[in-house]
N, C-alpha and C positions, 0 to 999 in steps of 0.2 A: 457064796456071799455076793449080796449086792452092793454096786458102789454108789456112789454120787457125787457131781461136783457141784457146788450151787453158791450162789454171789450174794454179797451185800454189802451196802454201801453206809460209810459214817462220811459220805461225803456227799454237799447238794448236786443234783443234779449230774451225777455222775458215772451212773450203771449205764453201758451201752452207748454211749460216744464217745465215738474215734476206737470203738473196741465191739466184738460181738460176744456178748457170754454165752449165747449156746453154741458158737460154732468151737468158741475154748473148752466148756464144757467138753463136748463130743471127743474133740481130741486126747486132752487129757484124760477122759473117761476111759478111752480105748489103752492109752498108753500104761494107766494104774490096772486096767484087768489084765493086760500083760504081764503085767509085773506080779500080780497075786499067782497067776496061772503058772508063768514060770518058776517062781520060788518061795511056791507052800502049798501043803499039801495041808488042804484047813478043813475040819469038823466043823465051822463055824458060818456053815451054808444059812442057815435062819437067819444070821445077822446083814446088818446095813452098816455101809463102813462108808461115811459123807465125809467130806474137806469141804471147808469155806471158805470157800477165799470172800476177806471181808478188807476193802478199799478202806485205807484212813492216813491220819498225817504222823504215824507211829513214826520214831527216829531206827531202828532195825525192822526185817521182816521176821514177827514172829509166828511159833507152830504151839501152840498148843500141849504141856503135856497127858500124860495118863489120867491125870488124875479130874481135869476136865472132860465133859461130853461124853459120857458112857448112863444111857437107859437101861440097863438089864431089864425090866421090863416089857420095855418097846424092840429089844436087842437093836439097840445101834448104837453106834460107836463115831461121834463127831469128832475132828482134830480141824481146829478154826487157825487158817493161816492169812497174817495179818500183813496185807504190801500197803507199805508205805507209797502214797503217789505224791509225787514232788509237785514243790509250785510252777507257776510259771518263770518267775527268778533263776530255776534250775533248770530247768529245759523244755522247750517250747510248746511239749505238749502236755504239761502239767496244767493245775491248777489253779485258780487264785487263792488267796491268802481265805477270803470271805464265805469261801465254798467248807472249807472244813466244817464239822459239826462239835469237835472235842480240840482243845487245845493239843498243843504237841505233847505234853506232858500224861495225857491222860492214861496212859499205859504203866508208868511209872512205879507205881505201886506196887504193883501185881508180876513185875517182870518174872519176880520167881516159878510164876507157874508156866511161863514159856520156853523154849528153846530160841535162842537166836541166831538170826545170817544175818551177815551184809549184805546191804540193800545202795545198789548203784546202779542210776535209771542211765548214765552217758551212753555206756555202748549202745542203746537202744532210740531206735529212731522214728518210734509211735510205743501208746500202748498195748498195742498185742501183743508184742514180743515182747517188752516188757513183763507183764503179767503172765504170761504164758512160761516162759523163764524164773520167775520169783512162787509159781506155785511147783513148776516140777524142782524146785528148791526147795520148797516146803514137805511136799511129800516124800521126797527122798529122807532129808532129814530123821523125819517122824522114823520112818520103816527102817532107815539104818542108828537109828537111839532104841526101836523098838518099842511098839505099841502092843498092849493086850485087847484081845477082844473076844468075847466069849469063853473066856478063861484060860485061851491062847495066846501064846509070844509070837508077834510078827515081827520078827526082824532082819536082816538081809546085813550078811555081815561083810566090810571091808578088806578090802589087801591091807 
């Protein structure tokens, strides 16, 4: 199975300052093929299994479930994880108010088709760590609620 991590923004101006996505990419790339490698033994070598981490002014960070981003098709398997980036108001290396693209609300609707975490930028003292922390949050999540892909259950279960 192949993975991918890949970024996008519902915010201006805001992919790759004060943050690098491919060097987050690479890592967390490395750290999700450990995680497949170590626990599954998957039939489901033809498929692409991508996480998006997509910036916006969401009030939780959310993960996507099943029932979104599956091409049988194409065989790939997207789970779009959604961090919330705070303002400047919150911490110094957020955002302005002007920069978002979608009201805070914009999510609202549709909550039901996500999984939620709390999203709390304090302990962190730039966006890398940030971000880099809110998606191996997301991906966890996903893998331990359990995702299908290819007609398999990837799940990794809890003590």
């Amino acid at each position: 199975m192949d993975t991918r991590i890949t970024h996008f923004s519902l915010i201006y101006d805001f992919l790759d300052v004060d943050f690098n996505s491919t060097e987050i990419r690479g890592l967390i790339k490395k750290e999700l093929d450990d995680l497949i490698r170590k626990n599954f033994i998957t039939s489901t070598n033809d498929w692409t299994l991508i996480f998006n981490a997509t910036y916006s002014n969401a009030r939780t960070i959310l993960i996507s479930k099943n029932k979104l981003g599956t091409s049988t098709k194409d065989k790939i398997k997207e789970i779009k994880i959604v961090i919330p980036i705070p303002t400047k108001d919150e911490i110094y290396w957020g955002v302005t108010h002007d920069k978002y693209l979608y009201k805070k609300d914009h999510y609202d609707n549709i909550l039901n088709n996500f999984w939620t975490l709390t999203a709390d930028c304090k302990p962190f003292d730039n966006r890398t760590n940030y971000i880099v922390d809110s998606l191996r949050k997301g991906i966890n999540k996903s893998i331990t609620e359990g995702i299908s892909i290819g007609g398999q259950r990837l799940k990794i279960k809890t003590n």
